[in-house]
C-alpha positions as CSV (number, residue, x, y, z in Angstrom):
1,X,-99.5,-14.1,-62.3
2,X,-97.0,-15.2,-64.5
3,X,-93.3,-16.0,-63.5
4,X,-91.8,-12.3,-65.0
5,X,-94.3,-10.6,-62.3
6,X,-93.4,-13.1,-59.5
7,X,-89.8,-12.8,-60.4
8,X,-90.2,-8.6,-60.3
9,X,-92.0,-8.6,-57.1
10,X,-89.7,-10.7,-55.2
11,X,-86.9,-8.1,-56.6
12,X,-88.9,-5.4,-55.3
13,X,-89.5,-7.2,-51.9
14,X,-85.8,-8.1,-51.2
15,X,-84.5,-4.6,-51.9
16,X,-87.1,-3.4,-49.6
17,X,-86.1,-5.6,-47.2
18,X,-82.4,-5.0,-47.8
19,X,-83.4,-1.0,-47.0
20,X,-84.8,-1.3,-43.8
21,X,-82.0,-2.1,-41.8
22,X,-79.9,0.9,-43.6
23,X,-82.8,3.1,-43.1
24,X,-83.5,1.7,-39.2
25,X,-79.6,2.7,-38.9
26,X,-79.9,5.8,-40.2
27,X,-82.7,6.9,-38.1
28,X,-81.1,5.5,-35.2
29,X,-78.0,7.4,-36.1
30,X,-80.1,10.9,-36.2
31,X,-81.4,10.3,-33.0
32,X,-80.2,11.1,-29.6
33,X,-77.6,8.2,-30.2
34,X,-76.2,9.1,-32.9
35,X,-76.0,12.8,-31.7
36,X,-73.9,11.5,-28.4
37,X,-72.0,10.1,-30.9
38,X,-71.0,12.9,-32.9
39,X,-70.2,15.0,-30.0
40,X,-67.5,12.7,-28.4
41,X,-66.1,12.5,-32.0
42,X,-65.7,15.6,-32.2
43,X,-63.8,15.8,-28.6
44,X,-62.1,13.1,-29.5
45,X,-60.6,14.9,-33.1
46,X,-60.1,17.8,-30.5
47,X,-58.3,16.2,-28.5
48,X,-56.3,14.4,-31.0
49,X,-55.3,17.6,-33.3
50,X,-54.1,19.5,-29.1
51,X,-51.8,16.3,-29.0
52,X,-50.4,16.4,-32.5
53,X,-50.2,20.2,-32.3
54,X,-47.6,19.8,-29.3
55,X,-45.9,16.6,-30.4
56,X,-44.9,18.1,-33.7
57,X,-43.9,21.2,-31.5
58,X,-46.1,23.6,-34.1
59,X,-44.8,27.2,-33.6
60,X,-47.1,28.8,-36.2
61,X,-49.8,30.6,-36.0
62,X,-49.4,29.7,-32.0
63,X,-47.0,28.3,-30.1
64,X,-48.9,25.3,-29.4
65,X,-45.4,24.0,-28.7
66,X,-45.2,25.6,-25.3
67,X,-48.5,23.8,-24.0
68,X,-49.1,20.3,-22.4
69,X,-49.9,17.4,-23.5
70,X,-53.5,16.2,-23.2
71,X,-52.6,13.0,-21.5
72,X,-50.5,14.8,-18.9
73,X,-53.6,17.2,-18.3
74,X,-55.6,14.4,-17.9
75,X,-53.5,12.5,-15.7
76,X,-53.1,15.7,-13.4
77,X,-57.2,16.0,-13.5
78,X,-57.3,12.7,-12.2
79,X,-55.4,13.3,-9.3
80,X,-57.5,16.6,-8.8
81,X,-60.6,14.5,-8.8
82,X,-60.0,12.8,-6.0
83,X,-58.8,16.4,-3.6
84,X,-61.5,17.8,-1.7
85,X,-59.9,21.6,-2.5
86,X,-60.9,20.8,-6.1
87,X,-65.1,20.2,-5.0
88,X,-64.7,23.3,-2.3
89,X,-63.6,25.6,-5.3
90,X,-66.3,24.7,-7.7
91,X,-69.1,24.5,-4.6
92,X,-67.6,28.6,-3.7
93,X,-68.0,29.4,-7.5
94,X,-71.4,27.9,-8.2
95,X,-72.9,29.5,-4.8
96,X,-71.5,32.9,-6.1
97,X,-72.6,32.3,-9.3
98,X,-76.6,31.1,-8.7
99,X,-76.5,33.8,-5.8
100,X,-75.8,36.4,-8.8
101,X,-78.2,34.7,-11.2
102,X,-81.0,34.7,-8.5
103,X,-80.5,38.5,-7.9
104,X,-80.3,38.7,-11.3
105,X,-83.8,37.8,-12.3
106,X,-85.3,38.9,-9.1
107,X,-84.3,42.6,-10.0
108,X,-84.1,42.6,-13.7
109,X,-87.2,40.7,-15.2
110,X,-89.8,43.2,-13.0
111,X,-87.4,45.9,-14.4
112,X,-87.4,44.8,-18.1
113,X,-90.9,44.5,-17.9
114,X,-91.5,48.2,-16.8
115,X,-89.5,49.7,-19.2
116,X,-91.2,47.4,-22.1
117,X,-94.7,49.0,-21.5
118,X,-94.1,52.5,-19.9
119,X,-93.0,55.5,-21.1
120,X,-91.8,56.9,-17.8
121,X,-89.5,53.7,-17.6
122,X,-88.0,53.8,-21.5
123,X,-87.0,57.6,-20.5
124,X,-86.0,57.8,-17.0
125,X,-84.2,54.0,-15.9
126,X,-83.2,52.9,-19.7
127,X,-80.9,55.5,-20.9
128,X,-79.2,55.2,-16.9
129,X,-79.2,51.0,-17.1
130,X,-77.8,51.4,-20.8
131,X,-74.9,53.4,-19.5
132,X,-73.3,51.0,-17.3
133,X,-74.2,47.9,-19.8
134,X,-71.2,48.4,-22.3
135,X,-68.9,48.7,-19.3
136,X,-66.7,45.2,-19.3
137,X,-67.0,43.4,-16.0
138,X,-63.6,43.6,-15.0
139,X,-63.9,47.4,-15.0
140,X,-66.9,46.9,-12.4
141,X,-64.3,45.2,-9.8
142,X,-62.6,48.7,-8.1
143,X,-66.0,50.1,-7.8
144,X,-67.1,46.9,-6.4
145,X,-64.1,46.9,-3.8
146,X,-65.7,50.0,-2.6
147,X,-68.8,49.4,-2.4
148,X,-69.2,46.3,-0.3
149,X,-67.0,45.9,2.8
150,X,-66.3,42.0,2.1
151,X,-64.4,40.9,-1.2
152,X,-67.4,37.9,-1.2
153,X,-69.9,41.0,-1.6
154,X,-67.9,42.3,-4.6
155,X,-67.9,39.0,-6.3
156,X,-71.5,38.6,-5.9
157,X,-71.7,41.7,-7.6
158,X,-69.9,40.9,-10.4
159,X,-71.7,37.9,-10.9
160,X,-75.1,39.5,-10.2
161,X,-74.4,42.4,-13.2
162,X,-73.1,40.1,-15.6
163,X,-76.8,37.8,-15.4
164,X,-78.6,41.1,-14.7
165,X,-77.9,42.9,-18.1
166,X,-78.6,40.4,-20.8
167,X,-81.9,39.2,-18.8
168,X,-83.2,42.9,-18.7
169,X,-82.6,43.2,-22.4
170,X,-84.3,39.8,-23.0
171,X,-87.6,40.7,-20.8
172,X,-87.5,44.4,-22.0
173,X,-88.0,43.0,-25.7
174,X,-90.4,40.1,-24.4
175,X,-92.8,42.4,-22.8
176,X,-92.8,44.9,-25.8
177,X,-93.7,41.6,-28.1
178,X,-97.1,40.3,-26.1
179,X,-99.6,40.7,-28.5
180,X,-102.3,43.7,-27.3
181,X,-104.9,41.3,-28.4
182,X,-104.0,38.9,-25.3
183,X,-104.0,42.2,-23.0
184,X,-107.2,43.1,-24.3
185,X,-109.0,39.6,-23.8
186,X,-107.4,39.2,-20.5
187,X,-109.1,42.4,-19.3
188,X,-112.4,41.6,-20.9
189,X,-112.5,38.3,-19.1
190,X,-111.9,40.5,-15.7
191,X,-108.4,40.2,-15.0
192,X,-106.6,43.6,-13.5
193,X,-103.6,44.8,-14.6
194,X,-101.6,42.2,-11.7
195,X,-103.7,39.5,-12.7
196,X,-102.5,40.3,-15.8
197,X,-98.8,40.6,-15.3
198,X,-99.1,37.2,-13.8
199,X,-101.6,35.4,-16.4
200,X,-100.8,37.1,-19.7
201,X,-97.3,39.1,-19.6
202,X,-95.4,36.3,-18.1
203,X,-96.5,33.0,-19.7
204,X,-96.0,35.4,-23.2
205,X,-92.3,36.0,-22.1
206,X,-90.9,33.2,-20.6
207,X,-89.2,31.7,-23.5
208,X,-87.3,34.8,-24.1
209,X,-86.2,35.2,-20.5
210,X,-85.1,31.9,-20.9
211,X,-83.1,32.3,-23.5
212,X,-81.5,36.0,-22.3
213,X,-81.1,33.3,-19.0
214,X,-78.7,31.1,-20.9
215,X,-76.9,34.1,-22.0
216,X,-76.7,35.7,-18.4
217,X,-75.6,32.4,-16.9
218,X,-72.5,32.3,-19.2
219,X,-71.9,35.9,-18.1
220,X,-72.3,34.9,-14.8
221,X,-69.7,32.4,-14.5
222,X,-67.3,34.9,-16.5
223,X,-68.0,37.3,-13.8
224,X,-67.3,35.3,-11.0
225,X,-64.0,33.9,-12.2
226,X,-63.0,37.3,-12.9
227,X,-63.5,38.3,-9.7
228,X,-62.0,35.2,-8.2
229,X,-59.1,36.1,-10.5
230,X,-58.4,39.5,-9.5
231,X,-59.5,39.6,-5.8
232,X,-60.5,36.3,-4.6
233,X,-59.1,34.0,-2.2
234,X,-61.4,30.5,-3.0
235,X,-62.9,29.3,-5.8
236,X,-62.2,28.2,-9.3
237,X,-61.2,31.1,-10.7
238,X,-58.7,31.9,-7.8
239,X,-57.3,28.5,-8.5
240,X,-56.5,28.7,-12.2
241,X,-54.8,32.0,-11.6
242,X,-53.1,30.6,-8.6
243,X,-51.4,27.7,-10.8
244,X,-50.7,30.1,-13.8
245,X,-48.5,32.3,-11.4
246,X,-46.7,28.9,-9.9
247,X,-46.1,27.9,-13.4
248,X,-48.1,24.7,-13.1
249,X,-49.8,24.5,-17.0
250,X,-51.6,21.4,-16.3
251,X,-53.7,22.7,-12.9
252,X,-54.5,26.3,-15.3
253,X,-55.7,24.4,-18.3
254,X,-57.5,21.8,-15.6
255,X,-59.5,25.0,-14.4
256,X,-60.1,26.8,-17.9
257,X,-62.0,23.1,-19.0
258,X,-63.5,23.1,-15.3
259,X,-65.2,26.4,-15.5
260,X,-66.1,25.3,-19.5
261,X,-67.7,22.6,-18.1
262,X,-69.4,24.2,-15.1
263,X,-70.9,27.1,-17.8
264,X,-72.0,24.3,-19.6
265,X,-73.6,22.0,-17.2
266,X,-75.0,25.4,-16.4
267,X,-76.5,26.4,-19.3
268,X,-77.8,22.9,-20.1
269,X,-79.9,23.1,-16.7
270,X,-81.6,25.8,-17.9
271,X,-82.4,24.6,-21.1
272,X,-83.6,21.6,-19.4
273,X,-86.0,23.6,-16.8
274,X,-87.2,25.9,-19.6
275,X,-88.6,22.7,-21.7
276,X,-90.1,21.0,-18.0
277,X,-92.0,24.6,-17.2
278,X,-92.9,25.5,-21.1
279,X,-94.5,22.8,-22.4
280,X,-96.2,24.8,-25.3
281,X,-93.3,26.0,-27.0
């Protein structure tokens, strides 16, 4: 080897070695770091543009003039971390709300799945159940009122239709999408039509009744603040109004992030269980 080819090699061997701590960062910045990362920045430039939207006292579009600080709403959060109301309100909410959820999917997955593969079901429950899902779930609360004899019942209610619509849609659709093939193997292998129910038309739909899941816990928790809002007397929802009427910005915006963060935490949970229990997908 003569000295041009040593001299090219060693070029080629210290800009590969140069590379590989730019391409370790990068993939380190792609990774679950790097995600993390980008997600407080982006809270962070959130947080920054609410402050210099109310220190410039910006009156168009909004009147972002009129709202708090973020360092006053964080100082007030503070001080509500550390009251044991705060913890009682979010405890009330999140029992209504996975009380709501669990009715939810108790009633509507057998439901969606017996409207996916009969007739009888399509014509007779659908077109009723398809009535009442456009209906906002404010609008549910007088009837609600009504029909329970405790204003914790009518919550529950609430809660229960907002997590019972989207996960009938989502197992309606699921069970209409199992292959026949499955069906048809199951049964040749023995298996009646329970056993099936169980072994083939479940497993096939549990990624989409996780997903219209996610979607009915965010109802969920917009159910149950609404009720709180209108006719409650605890919880998080009765809390934020309660400070909006008394004028106190900081405590309402303290419960609008709250109740973000609780649908979140929420959501993520379920996420979280659907990649545990489906390994496969």
């Amino acid at each position: 080897m003569d000295s041009g080819e040593g001299v090219l090699m060693n070029g080629q061997a210290t800009r590969t070695l140069s590379r590989q701590p730019a391409g370790e960062a990068g993939r380190l910045w792609k990774g679950a770091g790097g995600a993390a990362a980008v997600r407080l920045l982006s809270v962070a430039a959130f947080v920054l543009l609410w402050h210099a939207a109310v220190q410039w006292n910006l009156q168009w579009p909004l009147q972002f003039g009129n709202l708090p600080k973020p360092l006053d709403v964080l100082s007030s959060w503070a001080v509500q971390l550390s009251t044991p109301s705060y913890y009682h309100d979010i405890l009330i909410s999140s029992r209504r709300v996975l009380t709501g959820i669990g009715l939810g999917l108790i009633t509507a997955v057998p439901l969606g799945l017996w409207i996916g593969l009969t007739r009888w079901g399509r014509n007779t429950l659908f077109p009723n159940l398809e009535l009442f899902r456009p209906i906002p779930l404010i609008a549910y609360l007088p009837v609600a009122m009504l029909l329970f004899r405790t204003i914790e019942g009518s919550i529950v209610f609430i809660t229960f239709v907002g997590a019972f619509f989207p996960i009938l849609i989502g197992s309606r659709d699921a069970a209409k999408r199992v292959p026949n093939s499955l069906v048809q193997a199951a049964k040749v292998l023995g298996c009646t039509p329970a056993q099936s129910v169980w072994r083939v038309y479940l497993p096939a739909m549990a990624p989409e009744i996780f997903t219209s899941l996610s979607v009915g816990v965010g109802a969920s928790w917009m159910g149950v603040i609404t009720g709180e809002m209108m006719s409650g007397q605890t919880g998080i929802g009765y809390a934020t109004w309660q400070a909006y009427h008394l004028l106190d910005y900081n405590e309402s915006i303290i419960g609008m992030f709250t109740i973000g963060a609780l649908g979140f935490g929420s959501s993520a949970f379920v996420r979280w269980t659907e990649r545990l229990l489906l390994r496969w997908t």
